[in-house]
C-alpha positions in Angstrom: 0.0 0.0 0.0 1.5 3.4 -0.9 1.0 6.2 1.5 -1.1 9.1 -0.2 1.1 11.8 0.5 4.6 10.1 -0.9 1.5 9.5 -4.0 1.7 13.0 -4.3 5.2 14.0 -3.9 5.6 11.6 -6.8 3.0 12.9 -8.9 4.6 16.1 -8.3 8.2 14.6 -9.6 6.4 13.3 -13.0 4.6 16.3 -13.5 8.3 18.2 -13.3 9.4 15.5 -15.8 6.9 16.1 -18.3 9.3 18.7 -20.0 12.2 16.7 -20.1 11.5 13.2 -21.1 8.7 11.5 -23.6 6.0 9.4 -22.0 7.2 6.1 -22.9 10.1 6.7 -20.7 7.9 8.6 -17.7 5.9 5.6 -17.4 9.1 3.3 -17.1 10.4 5.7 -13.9 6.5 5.8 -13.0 6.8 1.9 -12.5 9.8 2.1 -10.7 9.1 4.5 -8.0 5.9 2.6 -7.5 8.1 -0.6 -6.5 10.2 1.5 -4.2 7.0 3.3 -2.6 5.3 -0.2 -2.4 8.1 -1.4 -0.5 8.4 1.8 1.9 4.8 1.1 2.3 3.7 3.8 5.4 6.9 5.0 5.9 7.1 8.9 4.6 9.5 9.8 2.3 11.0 12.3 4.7 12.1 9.2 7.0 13.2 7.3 3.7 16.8 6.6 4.4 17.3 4.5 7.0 14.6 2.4 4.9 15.5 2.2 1.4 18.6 0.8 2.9 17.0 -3.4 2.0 15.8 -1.9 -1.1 17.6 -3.7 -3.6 17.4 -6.7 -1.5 14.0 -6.6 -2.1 14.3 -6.2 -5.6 16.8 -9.4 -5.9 14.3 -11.5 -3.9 11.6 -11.4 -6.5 9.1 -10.8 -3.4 8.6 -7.0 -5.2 7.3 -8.5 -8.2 3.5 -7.8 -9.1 3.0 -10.4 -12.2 2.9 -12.9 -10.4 6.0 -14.2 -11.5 8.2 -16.1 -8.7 11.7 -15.4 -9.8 13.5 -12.2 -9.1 14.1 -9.0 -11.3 17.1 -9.2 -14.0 20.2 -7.6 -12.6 19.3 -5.0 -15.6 16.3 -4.4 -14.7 17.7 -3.6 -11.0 20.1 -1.1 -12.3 17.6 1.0 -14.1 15.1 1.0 -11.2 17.8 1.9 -8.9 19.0 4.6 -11.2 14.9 5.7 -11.3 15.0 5.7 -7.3 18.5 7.6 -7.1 17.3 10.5 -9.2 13.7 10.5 -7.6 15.8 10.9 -4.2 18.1 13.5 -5.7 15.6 15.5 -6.9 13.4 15.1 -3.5 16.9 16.5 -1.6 17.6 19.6 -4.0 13.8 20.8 -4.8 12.1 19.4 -1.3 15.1 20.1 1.1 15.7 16.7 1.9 19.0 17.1 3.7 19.5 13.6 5.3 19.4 12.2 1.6 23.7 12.3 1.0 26.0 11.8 -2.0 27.9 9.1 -0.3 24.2 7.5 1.2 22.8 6.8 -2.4 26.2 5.4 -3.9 26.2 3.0 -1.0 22.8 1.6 -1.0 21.1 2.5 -4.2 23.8 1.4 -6.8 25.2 -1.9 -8.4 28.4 -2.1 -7.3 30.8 -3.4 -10.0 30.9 -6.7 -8.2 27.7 -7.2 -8.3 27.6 -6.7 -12.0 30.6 -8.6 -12.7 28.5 -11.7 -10.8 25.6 -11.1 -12.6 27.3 -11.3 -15.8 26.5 -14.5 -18.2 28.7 -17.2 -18.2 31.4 -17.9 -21.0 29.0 -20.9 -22.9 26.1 -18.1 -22.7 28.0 -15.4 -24.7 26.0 -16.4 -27.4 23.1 -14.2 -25.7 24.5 -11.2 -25.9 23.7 -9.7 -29.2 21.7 -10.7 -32.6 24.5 -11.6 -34.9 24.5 -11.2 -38.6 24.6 -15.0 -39.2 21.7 -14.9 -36.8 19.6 -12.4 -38.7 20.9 -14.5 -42.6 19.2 -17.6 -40.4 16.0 -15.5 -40.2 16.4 -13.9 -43.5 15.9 -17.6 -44.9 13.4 -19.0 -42.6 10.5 -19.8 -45.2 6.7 -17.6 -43.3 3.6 -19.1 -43.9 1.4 -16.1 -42.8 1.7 -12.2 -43.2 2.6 -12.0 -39.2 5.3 -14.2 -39.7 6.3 -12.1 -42.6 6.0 -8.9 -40.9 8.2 -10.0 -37.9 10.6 -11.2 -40.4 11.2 -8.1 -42.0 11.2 -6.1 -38.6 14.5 -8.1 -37.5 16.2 -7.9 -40.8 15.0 -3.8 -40.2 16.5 -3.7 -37.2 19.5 -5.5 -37.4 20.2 -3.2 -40.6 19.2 0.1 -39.3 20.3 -0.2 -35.5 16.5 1.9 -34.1 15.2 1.4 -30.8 12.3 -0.7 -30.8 10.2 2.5 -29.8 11.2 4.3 -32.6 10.6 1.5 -34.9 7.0 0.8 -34.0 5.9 4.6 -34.2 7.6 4.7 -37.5 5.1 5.7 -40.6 6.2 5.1 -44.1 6.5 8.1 -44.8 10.0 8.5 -42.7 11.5 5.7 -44.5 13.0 6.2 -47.9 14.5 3.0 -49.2 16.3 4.6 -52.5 18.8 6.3 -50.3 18.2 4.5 -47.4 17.2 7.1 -44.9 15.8 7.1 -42.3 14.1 10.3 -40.8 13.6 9.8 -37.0 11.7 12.7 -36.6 9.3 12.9 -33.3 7.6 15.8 -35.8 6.6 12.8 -38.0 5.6 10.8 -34.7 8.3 8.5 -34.5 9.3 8.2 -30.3 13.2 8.5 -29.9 14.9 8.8 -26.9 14.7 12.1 -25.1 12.5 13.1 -28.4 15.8 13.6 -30.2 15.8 14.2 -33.9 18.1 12.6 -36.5 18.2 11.5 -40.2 20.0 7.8 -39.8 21.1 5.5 -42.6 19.7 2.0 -43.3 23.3 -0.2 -43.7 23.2 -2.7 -47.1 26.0 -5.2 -46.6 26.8 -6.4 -50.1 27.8 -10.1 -49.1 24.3 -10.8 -48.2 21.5 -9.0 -50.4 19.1 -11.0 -49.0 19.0 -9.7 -46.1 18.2 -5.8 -47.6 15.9 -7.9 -50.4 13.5 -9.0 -46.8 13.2 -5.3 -46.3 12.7 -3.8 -49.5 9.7 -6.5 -49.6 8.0 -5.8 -46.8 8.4 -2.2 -47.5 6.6 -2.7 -51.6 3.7 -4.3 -49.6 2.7 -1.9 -46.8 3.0 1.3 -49.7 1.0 -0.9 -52.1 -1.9 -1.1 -49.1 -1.6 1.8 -46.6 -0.9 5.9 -46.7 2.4 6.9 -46.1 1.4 8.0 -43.0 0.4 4.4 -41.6 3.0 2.4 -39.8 6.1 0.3 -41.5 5.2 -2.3 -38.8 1.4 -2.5 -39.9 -1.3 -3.2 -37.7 -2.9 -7.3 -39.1 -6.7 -7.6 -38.8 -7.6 -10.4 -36.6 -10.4 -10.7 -38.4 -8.9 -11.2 -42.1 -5.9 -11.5 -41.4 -4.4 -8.9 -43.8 -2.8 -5.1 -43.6 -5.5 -3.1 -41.7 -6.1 0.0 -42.8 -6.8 1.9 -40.2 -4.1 4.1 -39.2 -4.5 3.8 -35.2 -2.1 2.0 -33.3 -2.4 0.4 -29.8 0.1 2.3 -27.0 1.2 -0.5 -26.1 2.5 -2.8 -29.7 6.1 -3.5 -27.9 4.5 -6.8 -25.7 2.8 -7.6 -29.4 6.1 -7.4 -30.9 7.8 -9.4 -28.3 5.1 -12.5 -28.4 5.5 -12.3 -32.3 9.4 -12.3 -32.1 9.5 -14.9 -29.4 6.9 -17.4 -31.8 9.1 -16.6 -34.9 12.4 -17.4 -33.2 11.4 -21.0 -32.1 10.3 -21.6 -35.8 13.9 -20.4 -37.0 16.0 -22.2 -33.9 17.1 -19.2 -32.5 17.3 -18.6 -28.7 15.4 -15.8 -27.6 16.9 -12.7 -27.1 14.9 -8.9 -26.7 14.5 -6.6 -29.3 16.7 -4.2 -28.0 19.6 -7.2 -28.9 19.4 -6.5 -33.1 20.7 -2.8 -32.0 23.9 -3.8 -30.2 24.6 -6.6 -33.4 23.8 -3.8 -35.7 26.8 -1.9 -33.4 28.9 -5.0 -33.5 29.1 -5.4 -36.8 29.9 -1.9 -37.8 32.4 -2.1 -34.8 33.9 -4.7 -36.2 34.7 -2.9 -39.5 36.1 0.5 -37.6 39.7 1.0 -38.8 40.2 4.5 -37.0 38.3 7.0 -34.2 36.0 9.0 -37.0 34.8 5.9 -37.8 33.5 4.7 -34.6 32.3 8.4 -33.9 30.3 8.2 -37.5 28.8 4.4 -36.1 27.7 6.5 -33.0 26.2 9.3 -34.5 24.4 7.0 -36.8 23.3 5.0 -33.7 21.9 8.2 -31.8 24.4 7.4 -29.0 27.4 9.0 -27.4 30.7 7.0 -28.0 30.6 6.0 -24.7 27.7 4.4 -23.7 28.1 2.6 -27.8 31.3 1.2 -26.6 29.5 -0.6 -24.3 27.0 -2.1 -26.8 28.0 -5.7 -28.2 30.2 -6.4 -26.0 33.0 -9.0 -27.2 32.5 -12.3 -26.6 35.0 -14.2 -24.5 35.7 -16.6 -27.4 35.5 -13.8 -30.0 38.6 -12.0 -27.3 40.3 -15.6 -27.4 40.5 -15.5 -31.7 42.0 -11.8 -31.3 44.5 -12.9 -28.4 45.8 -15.9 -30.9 46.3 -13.7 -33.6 48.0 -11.2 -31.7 50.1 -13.7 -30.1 51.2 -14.7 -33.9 54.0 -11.9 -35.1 54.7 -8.2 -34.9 52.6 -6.3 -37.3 52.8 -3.0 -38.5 50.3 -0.4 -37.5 48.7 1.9 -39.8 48.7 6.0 -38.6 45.4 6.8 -37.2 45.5 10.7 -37.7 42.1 13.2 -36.7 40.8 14.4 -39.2 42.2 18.0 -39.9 39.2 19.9 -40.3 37.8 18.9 -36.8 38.1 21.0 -33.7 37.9 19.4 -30.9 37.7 20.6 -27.3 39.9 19.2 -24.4 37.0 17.1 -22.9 36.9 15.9 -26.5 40.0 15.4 -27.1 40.2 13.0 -23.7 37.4 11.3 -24.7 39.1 10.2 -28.2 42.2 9.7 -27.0 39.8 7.1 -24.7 38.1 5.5 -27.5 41.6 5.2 -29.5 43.0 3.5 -26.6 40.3 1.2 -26.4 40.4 0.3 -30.5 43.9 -0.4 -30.3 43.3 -3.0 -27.3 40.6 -4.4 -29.0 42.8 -4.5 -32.6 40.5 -2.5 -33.8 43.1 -0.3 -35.9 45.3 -3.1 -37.3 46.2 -2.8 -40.8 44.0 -4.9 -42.3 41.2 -3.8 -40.1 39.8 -7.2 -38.5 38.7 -6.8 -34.7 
């Protein structure tokens, strides 16, 4: 039971959101402050720290869980509630005045330490988990459908595997914002596609040339929703339960990710693929581009193109432990010659910048990222 005034206070916090972030990500920090003031139950939030001390004990135990499901949160799913409850905290000691909320308090008790991640990391044989790989989206690619759902989740993997979107963005994606001749993508919230923070960018659709069947899945899918709908339905078109086909009306449920996800999760049994979430065809998308980096500008460019700093992309498709295991053995067979990396000349760069590609540069050469004949 939630006590009505902590209700308000967090009301309050939303409302002072509303400016900042778009609703899909509002009603994610909505769901996690209700957890936390479900679990301080009566206590007021001005008594909150001694408290929220067991929080995310609670959350590992599974007991906070309201779907009736018996096993506890993911250890991702743990970080970003914490994170919701650290800022909802923050926020209540700089606007409300609540001085018994410290610095050092929240880093101690409402953070995964790196331990804790490290432990909650998969092991070595599950590496395969991490990421939709290109082989993995060829196997779907040829994975005969025997209805239009099938078809239409088929082409949404190849999509995103290609293009690298957030599944939001993708689902509230009209035809209209996709332009398969150049391969543009306009991720415009003005066209009512949902980015993150409601950011605006014109991204690229990637074509890899070995495999044309994989941009041949997309260019289908794409000949059959302009054949049927205005260019201002959606690239992922609704399917009358009723007939069966493209529905035409241009009204789309708020809530077509759990759709999406029962579709994908169908579709990947018939192909023989384990199940991984959506979110999964973005960091292969960043793998594989990773993978063909030779120098800084090009990793900045695969970022940009991403919507994503260099940092937080850096962490996207992590390396496998037996993909780091090829690169050791090859380093391990001879000196080779490295190739100059220079910046380009006609960028300026700040100092903070400058760090922060130095960083990245560092981090290509340790993952052989700049070798001469660029293989990661």
């Amino acid at each position: 039971m939630i006590l009505r005034a902590n209700k308000k206070i967090l009301d309050d916090y939303l409302l002072d959101l509303k400016d900042q972030l778009n609703d899909a990500s509002i009603r994610s920090i909505e769901s996690h402050l209700r957890t936390f003031l479900d679990f301080l139950s009566e206590t007021p939030l001005e008594q909150c720290a001694s408290a929220a001390k067991s929080y995310k004990g609670y959350l590992r135990s599974g007991e906070s869980r309201r779907d009736g499901k018996e096993k506890p949160f993911s250890p991702e799913y743990i970080r970003k509630n914490l994170a919701s409850v650290r800022a909802f905290l923050v926020w209540l000691r700089d606007e409300k005045e609540y001085t018994q909320i410290k610095e050092t308090w929240l880093k101690r008790n409402l953070r995964v330490t790196a331990k804790e991640s490290n432990q909650a990391k998969p092991n070595p044989e599950e590496d395969g988990n991490m990421y939709f790989s290109v082989e993995d989206a060829l196997q779907i690619a040829r994975t005969p459908v025997s209805t239009l759902s099938e078809e239409r989740i088929r082409a949404a993997c190849i999509f995103l595997l290609l293009s690298g979107m957030r599944i939001t963005a993708f689902l509230t994606m009209p035809i209209k914002a996709l332009d398969l001749t150049t391969r543009k993508i306009k991720q415009w919230p003005s066209l009512g596609v949902r980015t993150k923070l409601s950011k605006s960018a014109t991204t690229i659709l990637i074509d890899i040339p070995a495999y044309p069947e994989l941009i041949a899945i997309v260019q289908a899918w794409d000949a059959k929703v302009r054949g049927t709908l205005p260019d201002t339905g959606m690239w992922f078109a609704n399917i009358s339960s009723v007939t069966g086909e493209l529905d035409t009306n241009p009204v789309v449920g708020q809530y077509r990710s759990s759709g999406f996800r029962s579709d994908l999760t169908q579709f990947l049994e018939k192909v023989g693929i384990p199940y991984k979430s959506p979110h999964k065809f973005r960091h292969g998308h960043i793998r594989f581009l990773r993978d063909q980096a030779e120098n800084v500008a090009e990793v900045e460019a695969i970022a940009n193109n991403a919507m994503q700093t260099v940092g937080t992309m850096l962490n996207y498709g992590k390396m496998s432990d037996q993909y780091s295991w090829e690169v050791i053995e090859k380093l391990s067979g001879g000196n080779r010659v490295k190739k100059p990396n220079p910046a380009p000349a006609n960028v300026v760069v700040d100092s903070k910048r400058a760090d922060a590609l130095r960083r990245i540069k560092s981090i290509l050469n340790e993952s052989d990222l700049l070798s001469e004949d660029g293989a990661a």
